[in-house]
C-alpha positions in Angstrom: 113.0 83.0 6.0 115.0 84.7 8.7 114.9 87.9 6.8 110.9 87.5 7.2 111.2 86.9 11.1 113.0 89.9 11.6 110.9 91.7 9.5 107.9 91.2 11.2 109.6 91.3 14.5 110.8 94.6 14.1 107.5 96.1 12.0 110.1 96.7 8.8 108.0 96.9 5.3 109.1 93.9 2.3 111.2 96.5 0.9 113.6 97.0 3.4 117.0 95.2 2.6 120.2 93.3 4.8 123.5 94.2 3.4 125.7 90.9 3.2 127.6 92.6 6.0 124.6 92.3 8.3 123.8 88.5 7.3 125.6 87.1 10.4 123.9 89.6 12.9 120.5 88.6 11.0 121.3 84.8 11.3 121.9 84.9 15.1 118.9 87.7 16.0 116.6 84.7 13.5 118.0 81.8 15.3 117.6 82.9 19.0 113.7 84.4 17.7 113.2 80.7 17.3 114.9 79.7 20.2 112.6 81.5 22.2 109.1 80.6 20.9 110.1 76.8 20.3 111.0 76.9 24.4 107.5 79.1 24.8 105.9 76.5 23.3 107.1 73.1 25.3 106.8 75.0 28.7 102.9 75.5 27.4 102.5 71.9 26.5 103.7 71.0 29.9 101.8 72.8 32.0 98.8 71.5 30.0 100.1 67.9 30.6 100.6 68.5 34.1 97.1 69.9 35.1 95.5 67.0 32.8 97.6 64.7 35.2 96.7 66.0 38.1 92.9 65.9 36.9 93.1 62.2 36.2 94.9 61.8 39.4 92.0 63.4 41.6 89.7 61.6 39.8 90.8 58.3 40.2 91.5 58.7 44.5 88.7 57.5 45.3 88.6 54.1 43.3 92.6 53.8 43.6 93.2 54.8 47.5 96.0 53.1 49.7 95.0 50.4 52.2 96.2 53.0 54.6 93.7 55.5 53.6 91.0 53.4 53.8 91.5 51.7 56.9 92.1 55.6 58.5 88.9 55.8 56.8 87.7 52.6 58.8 89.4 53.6 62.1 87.2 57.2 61.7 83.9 55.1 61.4 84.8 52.9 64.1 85.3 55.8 66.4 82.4 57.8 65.9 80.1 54.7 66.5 77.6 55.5 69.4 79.0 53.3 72.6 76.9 54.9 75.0 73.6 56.6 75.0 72.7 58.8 78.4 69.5 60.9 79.4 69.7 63.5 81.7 66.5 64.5 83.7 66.7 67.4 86.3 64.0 67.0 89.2 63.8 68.3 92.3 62.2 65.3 94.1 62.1 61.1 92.9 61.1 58.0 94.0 63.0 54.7 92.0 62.0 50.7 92.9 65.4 49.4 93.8 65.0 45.5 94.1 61.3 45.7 95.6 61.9 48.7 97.6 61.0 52.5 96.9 63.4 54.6 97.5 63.0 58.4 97.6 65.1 61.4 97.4 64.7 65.1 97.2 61.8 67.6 98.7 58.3 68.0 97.7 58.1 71.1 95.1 55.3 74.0 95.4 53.1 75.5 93.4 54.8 75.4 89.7 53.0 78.9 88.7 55.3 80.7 90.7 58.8 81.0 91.1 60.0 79.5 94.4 63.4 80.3 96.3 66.4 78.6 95.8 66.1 75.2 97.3 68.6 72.9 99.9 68.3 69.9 97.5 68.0 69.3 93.5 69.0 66.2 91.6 70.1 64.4 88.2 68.2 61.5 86.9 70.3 59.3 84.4 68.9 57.0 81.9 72.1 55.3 80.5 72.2 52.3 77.2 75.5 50.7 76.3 75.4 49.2 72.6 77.8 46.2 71.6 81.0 48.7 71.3 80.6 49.8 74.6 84.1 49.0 76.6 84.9 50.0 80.5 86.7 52.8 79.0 84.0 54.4 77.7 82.3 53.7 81.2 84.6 55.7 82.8 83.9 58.8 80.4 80.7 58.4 80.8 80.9 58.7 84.5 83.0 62.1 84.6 81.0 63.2 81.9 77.6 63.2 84.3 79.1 64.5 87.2 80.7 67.3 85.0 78.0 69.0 83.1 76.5 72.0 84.2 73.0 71.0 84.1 71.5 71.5 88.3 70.2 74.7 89.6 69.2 75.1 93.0 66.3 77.7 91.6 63.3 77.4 89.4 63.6 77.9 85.6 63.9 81.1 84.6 64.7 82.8 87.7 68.5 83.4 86.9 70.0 80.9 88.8 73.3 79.6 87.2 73.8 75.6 86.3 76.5 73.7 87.8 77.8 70.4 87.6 76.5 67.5 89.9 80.3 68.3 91.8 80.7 71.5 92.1 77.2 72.1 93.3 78.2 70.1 96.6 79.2 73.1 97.6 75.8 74.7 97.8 73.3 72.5 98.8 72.8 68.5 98.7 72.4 66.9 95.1 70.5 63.7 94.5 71.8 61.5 91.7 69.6 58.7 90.6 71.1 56.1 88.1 68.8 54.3 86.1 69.8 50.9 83.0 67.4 52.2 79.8 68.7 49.2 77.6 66.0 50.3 74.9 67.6 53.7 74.1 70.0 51.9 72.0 67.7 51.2 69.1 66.8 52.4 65.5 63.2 52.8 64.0 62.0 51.5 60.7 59.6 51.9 58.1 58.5 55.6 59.7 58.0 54.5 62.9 56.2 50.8 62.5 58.8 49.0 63.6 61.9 49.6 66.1 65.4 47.1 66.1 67.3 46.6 68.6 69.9 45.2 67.2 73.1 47.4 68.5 72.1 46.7 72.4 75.0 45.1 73.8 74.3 41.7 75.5 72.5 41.1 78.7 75.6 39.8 80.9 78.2 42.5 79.2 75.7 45.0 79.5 75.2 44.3 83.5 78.8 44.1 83.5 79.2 47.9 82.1 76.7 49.3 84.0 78.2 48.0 87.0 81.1 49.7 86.3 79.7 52.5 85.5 77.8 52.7 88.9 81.3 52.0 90.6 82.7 54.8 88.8 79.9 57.3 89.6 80.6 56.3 93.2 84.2 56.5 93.0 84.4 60.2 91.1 82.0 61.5 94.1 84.7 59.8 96.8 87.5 61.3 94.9 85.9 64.4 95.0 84.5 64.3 98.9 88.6 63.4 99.9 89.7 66.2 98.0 87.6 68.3 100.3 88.5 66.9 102.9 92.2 66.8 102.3 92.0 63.1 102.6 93.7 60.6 100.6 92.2 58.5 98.1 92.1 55.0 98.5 94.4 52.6 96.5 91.2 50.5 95.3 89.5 53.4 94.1 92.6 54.9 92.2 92.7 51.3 90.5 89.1 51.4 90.2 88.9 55.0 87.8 92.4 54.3 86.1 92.0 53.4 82.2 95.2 51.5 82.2 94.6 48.0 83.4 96.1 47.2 86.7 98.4 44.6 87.8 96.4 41.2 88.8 96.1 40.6 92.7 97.9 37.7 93.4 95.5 36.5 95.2 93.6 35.8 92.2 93.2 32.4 90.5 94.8 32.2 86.8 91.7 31.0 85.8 89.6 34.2 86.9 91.9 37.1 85.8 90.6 36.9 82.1 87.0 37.0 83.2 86.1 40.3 81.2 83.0 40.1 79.4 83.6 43.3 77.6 86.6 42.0 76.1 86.0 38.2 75.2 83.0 36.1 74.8 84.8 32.4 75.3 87.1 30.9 76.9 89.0 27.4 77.0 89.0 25.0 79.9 91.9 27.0 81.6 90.0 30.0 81.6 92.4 31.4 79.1 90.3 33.8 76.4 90.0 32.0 73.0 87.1 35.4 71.4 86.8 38.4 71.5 83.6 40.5 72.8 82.8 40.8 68.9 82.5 36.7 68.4 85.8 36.6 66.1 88.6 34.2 67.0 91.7 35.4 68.7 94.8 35.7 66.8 97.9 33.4 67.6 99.8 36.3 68.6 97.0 37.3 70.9 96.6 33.8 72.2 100.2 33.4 72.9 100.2 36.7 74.4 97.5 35.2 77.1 98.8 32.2 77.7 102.3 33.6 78.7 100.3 35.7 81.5 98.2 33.2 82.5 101.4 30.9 83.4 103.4 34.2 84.9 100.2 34.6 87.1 99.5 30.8 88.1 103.5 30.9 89.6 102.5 33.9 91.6 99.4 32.4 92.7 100.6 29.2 94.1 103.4 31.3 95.6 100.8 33.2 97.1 99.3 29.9 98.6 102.3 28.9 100.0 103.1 32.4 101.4 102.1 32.7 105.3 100.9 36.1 104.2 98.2 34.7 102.2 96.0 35.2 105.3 96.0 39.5 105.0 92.8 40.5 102.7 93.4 43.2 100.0 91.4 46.2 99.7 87.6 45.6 98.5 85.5 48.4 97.6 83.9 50.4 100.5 81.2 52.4 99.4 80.3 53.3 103.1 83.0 56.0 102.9 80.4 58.1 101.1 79.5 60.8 103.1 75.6 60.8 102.8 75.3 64.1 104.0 77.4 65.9 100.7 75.3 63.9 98.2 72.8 60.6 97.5 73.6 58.5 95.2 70.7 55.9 93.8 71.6 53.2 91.7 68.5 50.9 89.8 69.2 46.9 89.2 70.1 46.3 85.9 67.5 43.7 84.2 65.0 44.2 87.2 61.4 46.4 86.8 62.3 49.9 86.9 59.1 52.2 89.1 59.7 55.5 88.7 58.1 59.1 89.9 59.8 62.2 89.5 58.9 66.3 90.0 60.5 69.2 88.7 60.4 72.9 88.5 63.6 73.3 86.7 62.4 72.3 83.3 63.1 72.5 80.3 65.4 70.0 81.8 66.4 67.0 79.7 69.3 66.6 77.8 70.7 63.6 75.6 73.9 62.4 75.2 76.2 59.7 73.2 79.8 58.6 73.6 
């Protein structure tokens, strides 16, 4: 059999004969011939098994992934979810009903034919919707996001004029910013159009909560901006008032009052101490107990506060007459009230929609 091996390995014809003197040198070059194909063969059988595995393996991911994976996967759906839904509306001039009253901003356009001069004034409407996700967070964003876009021009469409951001065009004439609640731009349409749901709108009192915010914030980034200008320093409420981590309690606020945050928690026990969240679920104990233990730190500090004769100095409350009206106007709408509203514009096309 060996003599056969070798025979074939080495092309020699049946005829060809070993001398017993070669029989050892015929047994070794036969055994290690073998050797070497039986070794050939296992490493093919386990690659084979090995990409077969791996086959199986891919296959079966998606029925068979971690709880890790799929909560990553849950924590990726949660964050692309649409919190906030904003219009932006260039115009050159508006008028807005704010609690009965017109108010109007901007300068009366020409003849839209022609292609006027650059003008002293141009402004940003805002239509803003916050759905049930919405948190003060995202409030915040939403106000830097406005004031940031590059979106105004002081000259008519299509007459070269760069866009710039409701800030940085402070610089070159006076901007207009009108703020208007569009609760229905958080809805989804059915059947081709026959039907619209609203169900993702956030509720009426978190909703006039957020935009409340919001409106502070819008203020506050335009302050912040105006007193870096002016090589002023910021003040401490409105710091506080644009920071995303939450600030120490005043003292000089009841226990029962600091949990009081509508786009966190939707009931509360007798104490005031939050027992659900925003979403309607119960609290954890670990949450609870969390709660409770601040509630009692800030009740001490409270009725120290009482007792201190300094109890009689007010803190800082938000100022909004610091605003210089000259840089920039800025027109807020009442959330819930009847919204009247006339704009004109040269500077189409001018809308642009945005989600958070």
């Amino acid at each position: 059999y060996l003599q056969n091996i070798i025979r074939r390995r080495y092309s020699m014809t049946s005829k060809t004969a070993f001398t017993p003197g070669l029989v050892p040198l015929v047994l070794a070059i036969g055994t290690a011939t073998i050797f070497c194909a039986t070794l050939q063969n296992r490493k093919s059988k386990k690659t084979i098994q090995k990409s077969s595995s791996s086959t199986k393996a891919h296959a079966k991911t998606p029925k068979n992934a971690s709880a890790k994976t799929l909560k990553n996967s849950s924590d990726n759906s949660e964050a692309s979810k649409e919190n906030i839904r904003i219009i932006l509306q260039r115009f050159r001039k508006a008028s807005l009903l704010v609690d009965g009253k017109v108010e109007s901003v901007g300068e009366e356009i020409g003849d839209l034919a022609t292609t006027s001069a650059p003008s002293d004034t141009c402004g940003l409407l805002v239509y803003i919707s916050f759905a049930k996700s919405a948190t003060k967070e995202k409030a915040i964003q939403a106000a830097k996001t406005i004031l940031n876009l590059p979106l105004l021009t002081q000259g008519a469409w299509g007459d070269g004029t760069n866009t710039k951001g409701f800030l940085d065009i402070t610089a070159d004439c006076k901007p207009q910013l009108l703020l208007v609640p569009q609760a229905n731009l958080i809805s989804k349409v059915k059947s081709q159009g026959k039907s619209i749901q609203y169900h993702g709108q956030i509720e009426k009192e978190k909703g006039m909560d957020l935009y409340n915010h919001f409106v502070d914030c819008v203020r506050a980034l335009v302050l912040e901006h105006q007193y870096g200008v002016q090589n002023k320093s910021l003040p401490e409420w409105t710091k506080q008032l644009l920071s995303k981590k939450k600030s120490n309690v005043d003292t000089s606020t009841p226990p029962g009052e600091m949990f009081q945050d509508h786009s966190l928690y939707s009931e509360w026990d007798e104490h005031g101490i939050p027992i659900k969240a925003a979403s309607g679920d119960d609290l954890s104990k670990s949450a609870l107990k969390k709660l409770k233990k601040q509630y009692e730190s800030q009740k001490k500090k409270h009725e120290k506060y009482l007792k201190s004769s300094s109890n009689l100095v007010t803190t800082d409350k938000k100022d909004w007459s610091l605003l210089d009206q000259s840089v920039c106007t800025v027109l807020a709408g009442t959330f819930g009230a009847r919204q009247a509203l006339s704009i004109s514009s040269d500077m189409g096309p001018f809308c642009h929609v945005v989600s958070l």
